[in-house]
PDB file with one MODEL, atoms N, CA, C and O in Angstrom:
MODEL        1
ATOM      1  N   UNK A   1       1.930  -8.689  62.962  1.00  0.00           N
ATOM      2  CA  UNK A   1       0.604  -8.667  63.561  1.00  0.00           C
ATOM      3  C   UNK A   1      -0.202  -9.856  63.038  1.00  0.00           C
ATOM      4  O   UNK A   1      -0.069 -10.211  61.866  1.00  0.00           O
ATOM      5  N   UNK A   2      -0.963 -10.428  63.802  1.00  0.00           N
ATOM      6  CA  UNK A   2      -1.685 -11.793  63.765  1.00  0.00           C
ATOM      7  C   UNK A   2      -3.000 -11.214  63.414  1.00  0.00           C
ATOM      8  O   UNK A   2      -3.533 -10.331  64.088  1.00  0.00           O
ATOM      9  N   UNK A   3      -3.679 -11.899  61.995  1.00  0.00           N
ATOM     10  CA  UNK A   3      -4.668 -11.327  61.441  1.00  0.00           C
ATOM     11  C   UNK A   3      -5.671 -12.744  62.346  1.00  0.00           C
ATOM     12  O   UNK A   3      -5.439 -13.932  62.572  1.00  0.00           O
ATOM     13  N   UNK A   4      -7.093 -11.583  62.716  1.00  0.00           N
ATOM     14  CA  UNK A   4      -7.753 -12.295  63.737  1.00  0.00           C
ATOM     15  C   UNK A   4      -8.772 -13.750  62.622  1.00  0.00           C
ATOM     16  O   UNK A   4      -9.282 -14.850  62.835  1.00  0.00           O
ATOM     17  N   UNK A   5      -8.600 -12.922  61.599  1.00  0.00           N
ATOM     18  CA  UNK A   5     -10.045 -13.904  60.671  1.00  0.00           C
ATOM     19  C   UNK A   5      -9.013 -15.662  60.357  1.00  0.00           C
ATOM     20  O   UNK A   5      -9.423 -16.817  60.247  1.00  0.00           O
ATOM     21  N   UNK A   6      -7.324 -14.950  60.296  1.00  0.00           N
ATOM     22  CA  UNK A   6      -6.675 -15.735  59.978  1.00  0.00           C
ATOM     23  C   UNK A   6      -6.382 -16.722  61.277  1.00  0.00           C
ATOM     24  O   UNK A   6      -5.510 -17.586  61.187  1.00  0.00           O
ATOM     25  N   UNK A   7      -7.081 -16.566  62.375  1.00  0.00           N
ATOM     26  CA  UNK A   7      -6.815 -17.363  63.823  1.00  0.00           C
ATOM     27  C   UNK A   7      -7.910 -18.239  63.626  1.00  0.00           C
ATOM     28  O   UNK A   7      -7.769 -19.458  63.531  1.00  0.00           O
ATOM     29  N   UNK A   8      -9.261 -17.510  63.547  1.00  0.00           N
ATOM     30  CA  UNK A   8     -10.846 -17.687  63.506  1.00  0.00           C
ATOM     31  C   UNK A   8     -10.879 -19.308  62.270  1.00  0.00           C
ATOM     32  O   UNK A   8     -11.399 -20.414  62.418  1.00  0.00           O
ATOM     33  N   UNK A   9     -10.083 -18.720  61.158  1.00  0.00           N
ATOM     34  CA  UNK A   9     -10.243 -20.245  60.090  1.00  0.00           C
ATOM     35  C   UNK A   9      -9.350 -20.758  60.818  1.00  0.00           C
ATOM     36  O   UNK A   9     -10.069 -20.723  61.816  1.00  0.00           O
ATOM     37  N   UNK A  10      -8.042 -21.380  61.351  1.00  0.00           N
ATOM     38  CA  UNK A  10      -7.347 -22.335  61.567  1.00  0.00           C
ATOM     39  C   UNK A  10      -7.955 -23.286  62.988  1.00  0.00           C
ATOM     40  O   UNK A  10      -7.658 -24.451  63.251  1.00  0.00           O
ATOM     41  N   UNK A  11      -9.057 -22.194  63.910  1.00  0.00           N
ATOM     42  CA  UNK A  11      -9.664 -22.705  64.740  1.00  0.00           C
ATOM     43  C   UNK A  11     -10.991 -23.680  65.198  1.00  0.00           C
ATOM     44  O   UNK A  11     -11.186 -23.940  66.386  1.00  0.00           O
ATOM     45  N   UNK A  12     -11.796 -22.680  62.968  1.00  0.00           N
ATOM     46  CA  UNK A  12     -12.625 -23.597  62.895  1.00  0.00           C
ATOM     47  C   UNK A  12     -12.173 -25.153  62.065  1.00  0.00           C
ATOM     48  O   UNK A  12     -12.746 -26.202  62.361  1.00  0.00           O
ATOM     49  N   UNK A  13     -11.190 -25.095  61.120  1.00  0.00           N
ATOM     50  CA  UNK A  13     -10.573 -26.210  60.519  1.00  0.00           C
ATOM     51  C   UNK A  13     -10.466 -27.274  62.034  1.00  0.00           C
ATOM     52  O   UNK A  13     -11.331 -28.127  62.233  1.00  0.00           O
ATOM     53  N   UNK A  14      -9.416 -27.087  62.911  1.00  0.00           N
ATOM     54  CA  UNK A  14      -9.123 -27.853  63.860  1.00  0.00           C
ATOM     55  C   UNK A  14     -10.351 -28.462  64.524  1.00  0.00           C
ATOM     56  O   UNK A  14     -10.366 -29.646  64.859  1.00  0.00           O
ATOM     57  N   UNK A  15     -11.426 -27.602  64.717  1.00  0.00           N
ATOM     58  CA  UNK A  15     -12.956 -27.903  65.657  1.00  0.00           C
ATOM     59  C   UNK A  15     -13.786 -29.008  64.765  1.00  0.00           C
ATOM     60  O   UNK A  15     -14.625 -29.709  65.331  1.00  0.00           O
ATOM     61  N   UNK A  16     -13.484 -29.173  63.094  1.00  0.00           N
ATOM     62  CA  UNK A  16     -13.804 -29.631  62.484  1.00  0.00           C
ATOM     63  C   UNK A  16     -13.197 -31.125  62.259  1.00  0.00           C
ATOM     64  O   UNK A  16     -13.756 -32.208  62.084  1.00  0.00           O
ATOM     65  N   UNK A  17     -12.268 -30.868  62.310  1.00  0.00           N
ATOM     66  CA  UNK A  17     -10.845 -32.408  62.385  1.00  0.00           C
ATOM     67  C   UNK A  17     -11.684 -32.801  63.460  1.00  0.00           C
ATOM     68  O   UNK A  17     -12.632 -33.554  63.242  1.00  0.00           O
ATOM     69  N   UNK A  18     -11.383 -32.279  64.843  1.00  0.00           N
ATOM     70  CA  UNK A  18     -12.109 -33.076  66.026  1.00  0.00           C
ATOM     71  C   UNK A  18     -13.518 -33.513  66.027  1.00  0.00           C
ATOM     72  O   UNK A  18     -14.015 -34.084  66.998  1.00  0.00           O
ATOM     73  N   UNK A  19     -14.133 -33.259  64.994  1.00  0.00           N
ATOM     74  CA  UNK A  19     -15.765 -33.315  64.870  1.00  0.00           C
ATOM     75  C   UNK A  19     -15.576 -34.588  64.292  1.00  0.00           C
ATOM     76  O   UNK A  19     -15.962 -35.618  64.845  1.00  0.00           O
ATOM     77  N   UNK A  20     -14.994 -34.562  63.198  1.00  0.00           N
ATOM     78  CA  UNK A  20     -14.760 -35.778  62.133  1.00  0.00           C
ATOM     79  C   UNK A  20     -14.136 -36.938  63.413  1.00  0.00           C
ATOM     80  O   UNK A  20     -14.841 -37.915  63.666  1.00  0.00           O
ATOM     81  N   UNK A  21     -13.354 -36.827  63.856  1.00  0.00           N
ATOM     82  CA  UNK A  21     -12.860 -37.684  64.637  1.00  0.00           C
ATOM     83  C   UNK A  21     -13.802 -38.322  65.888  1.00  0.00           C
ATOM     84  O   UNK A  21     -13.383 -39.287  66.528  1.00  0.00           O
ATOM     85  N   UNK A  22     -15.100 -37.704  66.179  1.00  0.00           N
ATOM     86  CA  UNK A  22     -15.625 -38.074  67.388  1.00  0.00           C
ATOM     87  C   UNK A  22     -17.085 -38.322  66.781  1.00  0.00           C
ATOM     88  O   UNK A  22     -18.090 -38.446  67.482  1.00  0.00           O
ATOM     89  N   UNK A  23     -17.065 -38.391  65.081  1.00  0.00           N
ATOM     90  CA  UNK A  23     -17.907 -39.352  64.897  1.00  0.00           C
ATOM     91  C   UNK A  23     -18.459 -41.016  65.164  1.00  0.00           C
ATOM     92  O   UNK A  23     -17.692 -41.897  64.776  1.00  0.00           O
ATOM     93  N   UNK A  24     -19.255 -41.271  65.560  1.00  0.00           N
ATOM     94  CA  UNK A  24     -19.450 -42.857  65.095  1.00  0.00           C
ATOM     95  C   UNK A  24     -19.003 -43.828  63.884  1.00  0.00           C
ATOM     96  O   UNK A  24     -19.317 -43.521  62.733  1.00  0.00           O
ATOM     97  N   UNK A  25     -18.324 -44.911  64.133  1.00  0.00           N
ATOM     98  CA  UNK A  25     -17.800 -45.620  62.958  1.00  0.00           C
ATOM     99  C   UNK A  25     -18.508 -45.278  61.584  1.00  0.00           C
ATOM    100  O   UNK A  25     -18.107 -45.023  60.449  1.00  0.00           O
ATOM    101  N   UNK A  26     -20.305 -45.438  62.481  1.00  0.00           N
ATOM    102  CA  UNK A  26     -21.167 -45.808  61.303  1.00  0.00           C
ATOM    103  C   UNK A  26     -21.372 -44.435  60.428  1.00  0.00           C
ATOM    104  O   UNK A  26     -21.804 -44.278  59.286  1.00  0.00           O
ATOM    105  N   UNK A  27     -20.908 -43.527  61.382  1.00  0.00           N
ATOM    106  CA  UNK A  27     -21.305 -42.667  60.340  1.00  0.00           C
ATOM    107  C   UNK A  27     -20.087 -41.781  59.196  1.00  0.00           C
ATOM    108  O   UNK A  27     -20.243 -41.030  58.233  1.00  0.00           O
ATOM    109  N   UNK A  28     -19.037 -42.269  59.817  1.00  0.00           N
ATOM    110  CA  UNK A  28     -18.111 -42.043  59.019  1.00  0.00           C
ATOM    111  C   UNK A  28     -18.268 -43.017  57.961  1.00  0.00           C
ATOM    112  O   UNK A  28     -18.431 -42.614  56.809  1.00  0.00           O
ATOM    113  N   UNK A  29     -18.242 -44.079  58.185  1.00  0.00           N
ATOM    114  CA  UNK A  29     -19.130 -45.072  56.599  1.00  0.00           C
ATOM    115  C   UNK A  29     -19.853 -44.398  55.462  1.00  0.00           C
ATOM    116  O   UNK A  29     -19.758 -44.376  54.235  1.00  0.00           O
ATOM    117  N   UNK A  30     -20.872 -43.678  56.699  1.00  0.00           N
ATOM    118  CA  UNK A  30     -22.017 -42.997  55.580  1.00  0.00           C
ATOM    119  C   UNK A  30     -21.193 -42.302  54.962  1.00  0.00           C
ATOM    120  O   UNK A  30     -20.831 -42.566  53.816  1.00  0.00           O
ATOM    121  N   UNK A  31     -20.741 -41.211  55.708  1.00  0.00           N
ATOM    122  CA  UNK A  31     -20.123 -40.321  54.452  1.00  0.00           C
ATOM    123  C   UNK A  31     -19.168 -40.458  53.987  1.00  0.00           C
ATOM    124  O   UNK A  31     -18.629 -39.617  53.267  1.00  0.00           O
ATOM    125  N   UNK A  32     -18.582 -41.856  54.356  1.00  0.00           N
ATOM    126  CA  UNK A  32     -17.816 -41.910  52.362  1.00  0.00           C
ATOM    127  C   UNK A  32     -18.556 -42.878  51.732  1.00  0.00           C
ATOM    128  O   UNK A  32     -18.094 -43.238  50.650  1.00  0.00           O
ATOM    129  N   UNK A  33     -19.234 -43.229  51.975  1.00  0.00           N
ATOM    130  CA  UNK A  33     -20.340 -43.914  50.935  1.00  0.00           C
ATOM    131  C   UNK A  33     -21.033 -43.171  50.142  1.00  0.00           C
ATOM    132  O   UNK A  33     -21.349 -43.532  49.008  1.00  0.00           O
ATOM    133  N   UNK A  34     -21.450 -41.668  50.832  1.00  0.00           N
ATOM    134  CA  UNK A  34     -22.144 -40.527  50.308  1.00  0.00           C
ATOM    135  C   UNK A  34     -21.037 -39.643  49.303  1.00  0.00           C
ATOM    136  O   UNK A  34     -21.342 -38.690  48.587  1.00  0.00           O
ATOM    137  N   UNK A  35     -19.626 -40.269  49.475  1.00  0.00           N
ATOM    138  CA  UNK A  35     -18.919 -39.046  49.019  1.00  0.00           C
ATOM    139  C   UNK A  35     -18.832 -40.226  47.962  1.00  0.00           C
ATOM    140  O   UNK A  35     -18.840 -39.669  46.864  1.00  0.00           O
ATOM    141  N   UNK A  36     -18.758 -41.488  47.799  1.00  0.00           N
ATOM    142  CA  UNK A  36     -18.544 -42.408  46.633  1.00  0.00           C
ATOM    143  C   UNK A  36     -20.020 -41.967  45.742  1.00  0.00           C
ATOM    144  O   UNK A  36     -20.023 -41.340  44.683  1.00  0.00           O
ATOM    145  N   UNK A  37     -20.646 -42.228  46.119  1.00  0.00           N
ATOM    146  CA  UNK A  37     -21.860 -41.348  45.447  1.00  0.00           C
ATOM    147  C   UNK A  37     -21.848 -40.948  44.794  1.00  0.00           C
ATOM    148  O   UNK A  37     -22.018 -41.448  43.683  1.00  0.00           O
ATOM    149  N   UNK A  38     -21.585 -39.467  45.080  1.00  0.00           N
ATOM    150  CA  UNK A  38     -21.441 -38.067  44.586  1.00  0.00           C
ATOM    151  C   UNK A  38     -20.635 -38.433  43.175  1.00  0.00           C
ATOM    152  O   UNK A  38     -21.090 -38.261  42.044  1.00  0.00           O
ATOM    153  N   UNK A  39     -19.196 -39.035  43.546  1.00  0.00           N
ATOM    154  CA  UNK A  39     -18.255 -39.165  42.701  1.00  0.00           C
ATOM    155  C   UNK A  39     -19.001 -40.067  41.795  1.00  0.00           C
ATOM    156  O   UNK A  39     -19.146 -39.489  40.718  1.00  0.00           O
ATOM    157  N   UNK A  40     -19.529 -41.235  41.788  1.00  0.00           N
ATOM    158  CA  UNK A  40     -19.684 -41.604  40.635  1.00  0.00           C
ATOM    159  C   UNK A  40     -21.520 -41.072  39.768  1.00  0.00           C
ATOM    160  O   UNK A  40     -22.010 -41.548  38.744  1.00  0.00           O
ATOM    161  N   UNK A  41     -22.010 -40.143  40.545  1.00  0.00           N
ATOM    162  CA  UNK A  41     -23.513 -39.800  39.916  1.00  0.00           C
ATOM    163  C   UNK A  41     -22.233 -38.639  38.856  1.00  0.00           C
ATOM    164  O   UNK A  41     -22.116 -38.728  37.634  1.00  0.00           O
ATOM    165  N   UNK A  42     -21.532 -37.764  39.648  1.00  0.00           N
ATOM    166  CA  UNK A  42     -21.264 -36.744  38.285  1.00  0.00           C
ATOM    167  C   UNK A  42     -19.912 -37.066  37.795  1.00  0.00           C
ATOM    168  O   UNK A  42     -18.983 -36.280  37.607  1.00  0.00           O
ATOM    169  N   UNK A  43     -19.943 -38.365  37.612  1.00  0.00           N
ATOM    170  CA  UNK A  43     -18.635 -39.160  36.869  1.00  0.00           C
ATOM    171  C   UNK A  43     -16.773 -38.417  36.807  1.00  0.00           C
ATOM    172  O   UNK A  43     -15.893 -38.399  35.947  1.00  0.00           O
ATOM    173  N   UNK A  44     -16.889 -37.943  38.105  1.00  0.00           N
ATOM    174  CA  UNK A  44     -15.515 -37.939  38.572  1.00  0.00           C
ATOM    175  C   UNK A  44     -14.867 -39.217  37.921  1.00  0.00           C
ATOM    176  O   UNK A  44     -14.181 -39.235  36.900  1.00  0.00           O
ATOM    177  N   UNK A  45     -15.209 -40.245  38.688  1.00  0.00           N
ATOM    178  CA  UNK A  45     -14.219 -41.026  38.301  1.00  0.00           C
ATOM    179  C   UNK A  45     -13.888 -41.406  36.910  1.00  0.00           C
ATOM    180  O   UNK A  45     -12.761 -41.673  36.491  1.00  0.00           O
ATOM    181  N   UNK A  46     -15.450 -41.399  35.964  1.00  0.00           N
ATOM    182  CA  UNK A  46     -14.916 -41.895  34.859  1.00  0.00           C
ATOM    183  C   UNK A  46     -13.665 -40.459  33.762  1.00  0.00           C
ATOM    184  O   UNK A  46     -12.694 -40.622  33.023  1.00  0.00           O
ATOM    185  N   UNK A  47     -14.364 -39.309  34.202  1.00  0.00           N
ATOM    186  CA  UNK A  47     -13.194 -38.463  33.613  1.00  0.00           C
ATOM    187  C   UNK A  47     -11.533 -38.564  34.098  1.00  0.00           C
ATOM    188  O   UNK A  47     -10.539 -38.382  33.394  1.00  0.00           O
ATOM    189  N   UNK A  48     -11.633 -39.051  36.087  1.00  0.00           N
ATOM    190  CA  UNK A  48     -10.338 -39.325  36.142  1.00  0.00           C
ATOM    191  C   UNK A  48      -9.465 -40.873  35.611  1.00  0.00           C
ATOM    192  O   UNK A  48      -8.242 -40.753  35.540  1.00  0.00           O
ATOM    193  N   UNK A  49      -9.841 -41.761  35.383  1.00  0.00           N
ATOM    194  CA  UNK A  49      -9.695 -42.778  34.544  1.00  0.00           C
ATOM    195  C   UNK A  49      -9.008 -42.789  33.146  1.00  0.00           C
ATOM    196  O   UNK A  49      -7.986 -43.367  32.775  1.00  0.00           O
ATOM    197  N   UNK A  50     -10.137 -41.733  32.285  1.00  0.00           N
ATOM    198  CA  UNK A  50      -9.912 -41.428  31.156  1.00  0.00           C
ATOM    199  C   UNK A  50      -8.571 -40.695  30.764  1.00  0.00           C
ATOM    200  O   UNK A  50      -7.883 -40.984  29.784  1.00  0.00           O
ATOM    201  N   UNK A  51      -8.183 -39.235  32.112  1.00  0.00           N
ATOM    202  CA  UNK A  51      -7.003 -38.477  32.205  1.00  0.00           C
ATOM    203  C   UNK A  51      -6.024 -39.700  32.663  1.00  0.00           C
ATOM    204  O   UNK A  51      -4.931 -39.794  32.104  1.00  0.00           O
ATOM    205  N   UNK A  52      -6.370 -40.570  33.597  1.00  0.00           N
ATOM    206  CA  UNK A  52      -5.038 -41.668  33.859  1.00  0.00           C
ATOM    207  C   UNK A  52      -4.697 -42.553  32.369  1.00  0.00           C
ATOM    208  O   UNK A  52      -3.515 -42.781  32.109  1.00  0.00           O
ATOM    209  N   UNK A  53      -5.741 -43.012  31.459  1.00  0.00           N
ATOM    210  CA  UNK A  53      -5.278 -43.388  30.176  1.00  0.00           C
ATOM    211  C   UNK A  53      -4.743 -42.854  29.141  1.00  0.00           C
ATOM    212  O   UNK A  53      -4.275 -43.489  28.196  1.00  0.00           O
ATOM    213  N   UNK A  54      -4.787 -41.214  29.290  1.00  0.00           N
ATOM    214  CA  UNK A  54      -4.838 -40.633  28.098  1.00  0.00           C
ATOM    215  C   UNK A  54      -3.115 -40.405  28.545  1.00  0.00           C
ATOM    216  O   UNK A  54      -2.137 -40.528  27.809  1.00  0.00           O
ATOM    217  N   UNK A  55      -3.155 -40.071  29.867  1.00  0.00           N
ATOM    218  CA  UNK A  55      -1.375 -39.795  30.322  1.00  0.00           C
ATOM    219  C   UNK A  55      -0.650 -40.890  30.382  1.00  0.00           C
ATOM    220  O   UNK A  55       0.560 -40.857  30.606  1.00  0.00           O
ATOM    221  N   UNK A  56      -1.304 -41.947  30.190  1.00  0.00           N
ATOM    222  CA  UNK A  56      -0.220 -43.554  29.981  1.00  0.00           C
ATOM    223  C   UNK A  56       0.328 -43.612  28.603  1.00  0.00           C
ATOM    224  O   UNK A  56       1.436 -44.035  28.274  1.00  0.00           O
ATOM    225  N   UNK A  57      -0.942 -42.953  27.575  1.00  0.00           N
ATOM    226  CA  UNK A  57      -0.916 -43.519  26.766  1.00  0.00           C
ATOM    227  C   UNK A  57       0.157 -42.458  25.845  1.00  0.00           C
ATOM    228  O   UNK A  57       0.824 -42.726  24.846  1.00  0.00           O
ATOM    229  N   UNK A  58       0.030 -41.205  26.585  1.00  0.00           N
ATOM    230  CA  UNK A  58       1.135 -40.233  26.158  1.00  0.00           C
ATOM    231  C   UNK A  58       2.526 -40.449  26.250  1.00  0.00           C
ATOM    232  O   UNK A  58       3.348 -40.089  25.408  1.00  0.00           O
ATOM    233  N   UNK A  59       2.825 -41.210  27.585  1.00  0.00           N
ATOM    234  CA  UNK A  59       4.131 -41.357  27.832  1.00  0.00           C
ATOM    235  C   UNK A  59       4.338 -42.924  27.113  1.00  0.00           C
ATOM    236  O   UNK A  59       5.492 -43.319  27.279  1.00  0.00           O
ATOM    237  N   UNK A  60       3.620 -43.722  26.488  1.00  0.00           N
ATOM    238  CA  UNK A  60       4.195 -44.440  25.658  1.00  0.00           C
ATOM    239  C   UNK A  60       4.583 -44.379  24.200  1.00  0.00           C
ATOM    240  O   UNK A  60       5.491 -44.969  23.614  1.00  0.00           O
ATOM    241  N   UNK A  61       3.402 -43.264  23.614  1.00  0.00           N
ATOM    242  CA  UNK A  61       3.902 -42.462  22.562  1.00  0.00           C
ATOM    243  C   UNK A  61       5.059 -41.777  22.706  1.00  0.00           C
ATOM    244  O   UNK A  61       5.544 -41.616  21.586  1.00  0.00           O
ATOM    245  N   UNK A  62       5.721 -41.306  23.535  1.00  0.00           N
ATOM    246  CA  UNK A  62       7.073 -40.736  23.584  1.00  0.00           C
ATOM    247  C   UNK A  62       8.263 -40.951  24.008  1.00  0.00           C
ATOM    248  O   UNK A  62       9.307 -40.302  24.070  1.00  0.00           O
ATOM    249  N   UNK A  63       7.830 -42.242  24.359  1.00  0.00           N
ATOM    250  CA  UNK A  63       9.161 -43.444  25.016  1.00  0.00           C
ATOM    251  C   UNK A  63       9.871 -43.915  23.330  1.00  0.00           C
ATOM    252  O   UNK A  63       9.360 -44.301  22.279  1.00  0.00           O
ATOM    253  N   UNK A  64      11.341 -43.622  23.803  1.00  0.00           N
ATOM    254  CA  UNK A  64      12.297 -43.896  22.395  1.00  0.00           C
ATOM    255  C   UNK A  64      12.362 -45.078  21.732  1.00  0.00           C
ATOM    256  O   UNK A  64      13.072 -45.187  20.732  1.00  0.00           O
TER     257      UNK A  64
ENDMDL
END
């Protein structure tokens, strides 16, 4: 049996893809300009940086 809520999300996901897609160039710009933003006001990036150095720096400590 086909759960209806489970039709309802895969229908709004898809309505959403097509939304994103029938934006304007410009405004797909905006929002990843808005999503670069975001990322660097609550320093995503610098914590992911830090996890990419700290895991380099692990696997050279344990190289024979």
């Amino acid at each position: 049996m086909n759960d209806p809520l489970r039709y309802t999300f895969d229908d709004a996901r898809r309505q959403q893809l097509r939304d994103g897609v029938a934006l304007s160039t410009s405004a797909k710009v905006a929002w990843f300009e808005e999503m670069v933003a975001l990322v660097v006001r609550f320093g995503a990036r610098d914590r992911h940086a830090d996890r990419l150095e700290r895991s380099v720096i692990d696997e050279t400590d344990s190289a024979p």
